[in-house]
C-alpha positions in Angstrom: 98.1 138.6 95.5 95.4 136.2 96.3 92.9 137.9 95.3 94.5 138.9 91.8 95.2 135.1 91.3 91.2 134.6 91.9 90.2 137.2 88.9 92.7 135.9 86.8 92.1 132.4 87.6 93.0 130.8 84.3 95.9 132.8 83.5 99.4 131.6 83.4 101.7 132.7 86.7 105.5 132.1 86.5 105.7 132.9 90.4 108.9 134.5 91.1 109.4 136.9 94.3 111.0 140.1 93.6 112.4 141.7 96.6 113.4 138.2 98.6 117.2 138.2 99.8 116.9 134.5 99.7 119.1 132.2 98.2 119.5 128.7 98.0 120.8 125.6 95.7 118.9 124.9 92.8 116.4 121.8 92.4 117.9 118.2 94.2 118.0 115.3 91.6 116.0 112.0 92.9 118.6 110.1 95.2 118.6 106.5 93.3 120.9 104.2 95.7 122.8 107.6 96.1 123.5 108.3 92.5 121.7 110.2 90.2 119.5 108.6 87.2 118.4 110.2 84.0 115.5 109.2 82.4 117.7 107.4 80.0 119.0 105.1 82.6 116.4 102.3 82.7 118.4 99.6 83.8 117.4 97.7 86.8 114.1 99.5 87.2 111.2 97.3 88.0 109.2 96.0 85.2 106.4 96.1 86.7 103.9 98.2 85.1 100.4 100.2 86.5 96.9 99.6 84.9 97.5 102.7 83.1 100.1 101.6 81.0 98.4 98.6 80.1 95.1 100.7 79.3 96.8 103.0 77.4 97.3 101.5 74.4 96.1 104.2 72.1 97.5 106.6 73.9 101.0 108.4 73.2 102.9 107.1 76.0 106.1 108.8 75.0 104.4 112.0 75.3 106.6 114.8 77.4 105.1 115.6 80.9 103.7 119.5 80.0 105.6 122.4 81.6 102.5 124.4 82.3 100.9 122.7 85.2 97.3 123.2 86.8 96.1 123.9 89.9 92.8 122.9 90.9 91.3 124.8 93.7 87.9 124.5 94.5 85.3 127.3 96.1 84.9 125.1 98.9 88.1 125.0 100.3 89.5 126.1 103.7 90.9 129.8 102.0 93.7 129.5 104.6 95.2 126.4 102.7 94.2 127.8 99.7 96.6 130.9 100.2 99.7 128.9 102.2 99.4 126.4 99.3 99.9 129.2 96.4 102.5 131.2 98.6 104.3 127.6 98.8 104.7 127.6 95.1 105.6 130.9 94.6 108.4 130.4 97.2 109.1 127.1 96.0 109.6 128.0 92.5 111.9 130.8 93.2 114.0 128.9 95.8 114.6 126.0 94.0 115.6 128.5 90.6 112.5 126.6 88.4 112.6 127.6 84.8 110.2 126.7 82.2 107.3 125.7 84.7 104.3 127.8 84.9 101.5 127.3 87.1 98.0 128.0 85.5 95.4 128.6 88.1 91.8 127.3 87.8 89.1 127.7 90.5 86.0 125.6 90.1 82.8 125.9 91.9 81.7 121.8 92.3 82.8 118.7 91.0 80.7 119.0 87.9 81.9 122.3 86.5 85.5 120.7 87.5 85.0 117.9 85.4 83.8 119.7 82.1 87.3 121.9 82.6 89.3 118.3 82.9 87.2 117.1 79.6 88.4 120.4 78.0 91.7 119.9 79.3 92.9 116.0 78.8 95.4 116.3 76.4 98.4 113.6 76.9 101.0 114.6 79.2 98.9 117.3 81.1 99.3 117.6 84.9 97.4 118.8 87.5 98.3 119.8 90.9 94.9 118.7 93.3 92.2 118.6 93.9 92.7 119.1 97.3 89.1 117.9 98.4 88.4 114.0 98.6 85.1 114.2 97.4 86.4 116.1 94.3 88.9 113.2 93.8 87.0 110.2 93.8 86.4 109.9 89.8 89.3 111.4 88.2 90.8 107.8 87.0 88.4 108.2 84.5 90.5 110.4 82.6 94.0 108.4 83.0 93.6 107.1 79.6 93.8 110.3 78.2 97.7 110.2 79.4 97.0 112.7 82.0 98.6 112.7 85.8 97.3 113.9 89.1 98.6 114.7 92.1 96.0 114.9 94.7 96.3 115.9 98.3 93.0 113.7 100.0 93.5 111.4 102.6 91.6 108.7 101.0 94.0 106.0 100.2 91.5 103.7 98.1 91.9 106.9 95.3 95.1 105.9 95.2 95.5 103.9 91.4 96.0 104.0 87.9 96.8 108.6 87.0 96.2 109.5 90.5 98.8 109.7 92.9 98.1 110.7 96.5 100.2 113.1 98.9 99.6 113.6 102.5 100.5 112.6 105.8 99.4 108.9 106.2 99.8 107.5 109.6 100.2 103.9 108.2 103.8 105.1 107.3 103.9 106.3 111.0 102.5 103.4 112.6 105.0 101.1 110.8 108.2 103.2 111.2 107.6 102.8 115.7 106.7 99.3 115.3 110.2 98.5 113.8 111.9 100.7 116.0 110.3 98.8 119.6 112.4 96.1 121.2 111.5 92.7 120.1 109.0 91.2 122.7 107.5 95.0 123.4 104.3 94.9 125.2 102.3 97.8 124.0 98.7 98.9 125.1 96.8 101.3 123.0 95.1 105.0 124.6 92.8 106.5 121.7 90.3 108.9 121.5 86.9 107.9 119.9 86.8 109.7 116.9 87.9 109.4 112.9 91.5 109.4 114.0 91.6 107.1 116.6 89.5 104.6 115.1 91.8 104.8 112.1 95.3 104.6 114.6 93.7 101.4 116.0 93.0 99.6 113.2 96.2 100.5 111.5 97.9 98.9 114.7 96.0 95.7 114.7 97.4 95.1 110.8 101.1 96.4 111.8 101.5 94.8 115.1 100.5 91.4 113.4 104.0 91.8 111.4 106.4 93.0 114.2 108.2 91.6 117.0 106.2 93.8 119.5 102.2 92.6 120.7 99.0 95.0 121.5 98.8 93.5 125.2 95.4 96.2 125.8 93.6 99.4 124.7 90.8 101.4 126.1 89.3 103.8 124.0 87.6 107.2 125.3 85.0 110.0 124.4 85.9 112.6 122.1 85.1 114.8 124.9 87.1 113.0 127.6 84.1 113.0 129.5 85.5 109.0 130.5 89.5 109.6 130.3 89.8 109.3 134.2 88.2 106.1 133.9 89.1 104.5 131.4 93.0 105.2 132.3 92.3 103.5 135.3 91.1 100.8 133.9 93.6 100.6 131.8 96.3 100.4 134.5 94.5 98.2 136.7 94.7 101.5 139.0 92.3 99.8 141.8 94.0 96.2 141.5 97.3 97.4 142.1 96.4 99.8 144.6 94.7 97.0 146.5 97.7 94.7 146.4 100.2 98.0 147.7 98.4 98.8 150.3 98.1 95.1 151.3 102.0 94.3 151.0 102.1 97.7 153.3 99.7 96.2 155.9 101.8 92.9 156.3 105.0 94.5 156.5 103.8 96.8 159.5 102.9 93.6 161.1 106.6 93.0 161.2 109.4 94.4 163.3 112.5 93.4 162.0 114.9 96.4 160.4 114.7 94.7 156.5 110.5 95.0 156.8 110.9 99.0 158.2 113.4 99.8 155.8 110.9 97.8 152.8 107.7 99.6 154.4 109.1 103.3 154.5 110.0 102.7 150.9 106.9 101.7 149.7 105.3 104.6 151.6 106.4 107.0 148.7 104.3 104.9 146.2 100.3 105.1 145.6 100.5 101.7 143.4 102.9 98.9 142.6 104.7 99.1 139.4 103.7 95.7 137.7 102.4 96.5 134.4 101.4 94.3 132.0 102.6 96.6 129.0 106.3 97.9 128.2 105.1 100.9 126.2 101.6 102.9 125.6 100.9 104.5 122.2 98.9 107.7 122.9 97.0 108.1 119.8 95.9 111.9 120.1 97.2 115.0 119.7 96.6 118.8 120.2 95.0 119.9 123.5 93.7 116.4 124.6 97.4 115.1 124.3 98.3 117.6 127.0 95.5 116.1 129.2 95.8 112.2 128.5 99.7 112.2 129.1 99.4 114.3 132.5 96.6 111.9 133.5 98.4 108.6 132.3 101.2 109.9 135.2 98.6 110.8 137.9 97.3 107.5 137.6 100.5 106.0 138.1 101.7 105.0 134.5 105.3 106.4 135.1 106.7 107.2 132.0 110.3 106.6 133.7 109.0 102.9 133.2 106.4 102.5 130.8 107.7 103.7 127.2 105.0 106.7 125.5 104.9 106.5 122.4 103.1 108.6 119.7 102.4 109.5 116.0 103.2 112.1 113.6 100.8 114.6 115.0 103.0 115.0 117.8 105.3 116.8 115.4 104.8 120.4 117.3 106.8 122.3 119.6 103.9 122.7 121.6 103.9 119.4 123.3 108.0 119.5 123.6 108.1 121.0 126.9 105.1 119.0 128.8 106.8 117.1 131.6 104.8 113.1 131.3 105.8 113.8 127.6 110.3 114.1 128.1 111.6 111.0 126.4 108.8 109.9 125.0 109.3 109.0 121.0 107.3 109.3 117.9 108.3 108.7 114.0 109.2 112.3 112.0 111.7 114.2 110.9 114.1 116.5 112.8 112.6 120.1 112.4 115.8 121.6 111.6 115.3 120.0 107.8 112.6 121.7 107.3 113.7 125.0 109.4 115.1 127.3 106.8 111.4 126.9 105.0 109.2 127.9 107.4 111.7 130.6 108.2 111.8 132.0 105.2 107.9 131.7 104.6 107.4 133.2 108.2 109.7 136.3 106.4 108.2 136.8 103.3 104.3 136.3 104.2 104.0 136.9 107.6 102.4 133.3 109.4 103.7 130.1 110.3 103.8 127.3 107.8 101.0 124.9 108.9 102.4 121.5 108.7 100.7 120.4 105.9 102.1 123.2 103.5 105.5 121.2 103.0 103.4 118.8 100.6 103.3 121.5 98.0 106.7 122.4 98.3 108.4 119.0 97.6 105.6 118.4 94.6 107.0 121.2 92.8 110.2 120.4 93.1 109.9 116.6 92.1 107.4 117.6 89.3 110.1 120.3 87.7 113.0 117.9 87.7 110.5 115.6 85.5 109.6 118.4 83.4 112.6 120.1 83.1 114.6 116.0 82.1 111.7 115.6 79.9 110.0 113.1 80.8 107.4 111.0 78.7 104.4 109.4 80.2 105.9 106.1 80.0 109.5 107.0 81.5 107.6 109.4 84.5 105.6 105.2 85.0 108.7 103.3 84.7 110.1 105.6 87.3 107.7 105.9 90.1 107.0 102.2 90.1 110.8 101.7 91.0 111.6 101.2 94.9 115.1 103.1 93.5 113.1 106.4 93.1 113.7 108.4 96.2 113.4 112.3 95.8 115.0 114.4 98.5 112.6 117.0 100.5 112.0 119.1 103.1 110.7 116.5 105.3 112.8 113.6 104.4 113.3 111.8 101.8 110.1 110.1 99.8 109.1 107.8 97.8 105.9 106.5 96.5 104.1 103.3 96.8 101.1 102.2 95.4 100.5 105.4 93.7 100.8 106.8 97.8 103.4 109.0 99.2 105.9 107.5 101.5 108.6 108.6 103.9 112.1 107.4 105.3 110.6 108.2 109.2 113.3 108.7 112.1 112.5 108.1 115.6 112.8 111.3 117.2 112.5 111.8 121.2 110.4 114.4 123.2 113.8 116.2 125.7 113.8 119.6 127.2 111.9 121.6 124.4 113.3 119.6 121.3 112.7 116.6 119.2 115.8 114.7 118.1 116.6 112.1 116.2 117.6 108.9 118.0 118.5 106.2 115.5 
């Protein structure tokens, strides 16, 4: 099939699966303060207005969103997400019983040949589906006067604005949801690898923790590599110091006979360090296989996770780290898996691999995009909408929203227990 899309690349599909023996509920309306809203229904919604209305002023505002939607793949991207992405549709469309919404494909070759498609292509009301590249995103404001809407997948928050709305997994979101959720007075001390990620987890914390309840008490950073982990965990525990001061409270109490000092002495036999930390929690801001060497390692050197709260970030959102030991009852923000269960079941049915993580994006875009379609929605209404904190659209992984031309997520605090993830508050 993938193939067949690329030679027919500008050609109109209308996905529908044949032979699938799945069935499920057509399309879920936006939840608005649990009721439904129509596009009619304007009352109360904010006011407030993006550039692009106010720079639109020869444009038809109350042009209808176009049924036929475009996505924009380029030659350069990873073919894996490339195929998940198109499957996705395809099952979305059929799942969710779309009608009158057909998905044009076009594949471009660089970002100039993609621009002279969009400048053939701008009519008022069009909508495109990508890129998913960032460097393919970065001018495509140019165009929102023309009355057409984007819905890119790059990471790059500053492309957020005016046409171009951004979906993706933003930490940020992440970050915030734990720091409400910690205890008011939390001590927390940062572990983070050096590398794009961590850089970006760290300086995210430093702007979050300055609005909570909870303080960054210390961080140590280490090499992508973890050439320094052993180190700098030490460090970061004061291993040394408070091995030092154990093994000197065990040398005065053998220098006393009484039963309490004994009794004290054989107890603190069982320990390699005291247990004064200076932090209540440690976010552990890594994931894949260094998480399953960082956490072990944060134990050895006598961070006891029985007393010192881990904490994590969305990438933790894998079975794979449910059943490491250091890691039972630690927490991170997400969504139970058991919402978004009955898609990657059904995908791992019909095509044969897992669902990477990142393959849920498409899936809720479609849906949100064919319930404005299909209510026929002008530019103008699709604005007045999206810019209202009332707008929030049920999906697969929660329900969202979006700010600032960025998506964003109602996050649960799920805990790490004997293989599972659940939701805790």
């Amino acid at each position: 099939m993938f193939l067949f899309i690329f030679l027919f690349s500008c050609a109109p599909v209308n996905f529908s699966p044949k032979n699938s023996s799945i069935k499920e509920p057509g399309i879920k309306e936006p939840i608005i303060n649990n009721q439904n809203i129509s596009k009619n229904e304007n009352n109360n919604i904010s006011q407030k207005k993006t550039n692009i209305i106010q720079l639109n002023k020869n444009t038809n505002l109350n042009k209808v969103l176009s049924g036929n939607i475009t996505v924009l793949i380029s030659r350069r991207d990873d073919p894996k997400i490339v195929n998940q992405f198109l499957n996705v549709i395809e099952l979305a469309i059929y799942k969710k019983k779309i009608k009158d919404v057909f998905f044009k494909i076009h594949i471009y070759d660089d970002n100039n040949s993609l621009k002279k498609y969009i400048n053939k292509n701008k009519g008022a009301g069009t909508v495109y589906f990508g890129p998913i590249r960032a460097d393919d995103s970065l001018e495509l404001n140019a165009y929102c006067e023309d009355g057409v809407l984007f819905f890119s997948f790059s990471s790059n928050k500053s492309l957020a604005r005016d046409c171009v709305f951004l979906l993706n997994f933003f930490p940020d979101n992440e970050i915030e949801t734990i720091f409400d959720y910690l205890p008011e007075n939390s001590k927390v001390a940062i572990v983070y690898p050096e590398n794009s990620y961590g850089y970006k987890i760290n300086q995210i914390v430093d702007n979050v923790s300055e609005r909570s309840n909870s303080i960054i008490i210390n961080r140590i950073s280490y090499k992508d590599n973890l050439d320094n982990v052993r180190s700098a965990i030490k460090e970061l525990g004061k291993y040394e110091l408070r091995k030092f001061e154990l093994n000197r409270q065990k040398k005065l109490l053998a220098l006393n006979k009484d039963q309490n000092s004994k009794k004290r002495l054989k107890k603190l036999e069982r320990f390699t360090t005291t247990n004064d930390y200076d932090f209540t929690h440690v976010l552990i801001a890594d994931y894949g296989i260094r998480l399953l060497q960082v956490a072990p390692l944060l134990a050895y050197y006598d961070i006891d996770p029985n007393i010192v709260g881990f904490i994590g970030t969305g990438a933790w959102d894998d079975t794979i780290f449910f059943n490491e030991p250091t890691l039972q009852n630690a927490i991170f923000p997400g969504v139970e898996y058991k919402k978004r269960q009955k898609l990657v079941d059904d995908y791992v049915a019909i095509y044969g691999e897992d669902l990477m993580r990142i393959s849920t994006l498409p899936y809720d875009l479609v849906g949100l995009l064919s319930y404005l379609i299909n209510n026929n929605y002008s530019i103008k209404n699709f604005y007045e909408l999206i810019n209202s904190k009332k707008f929030i659209f049920d999906g697969v992984d929660g329900n969202f929203y979006f700010k600032n031309n960025l998506i964003e997520r109602e996050l649960k605090i799920l805990q790490i227990n004997n293989g599972e993830a659940s939701q805790i508050n």
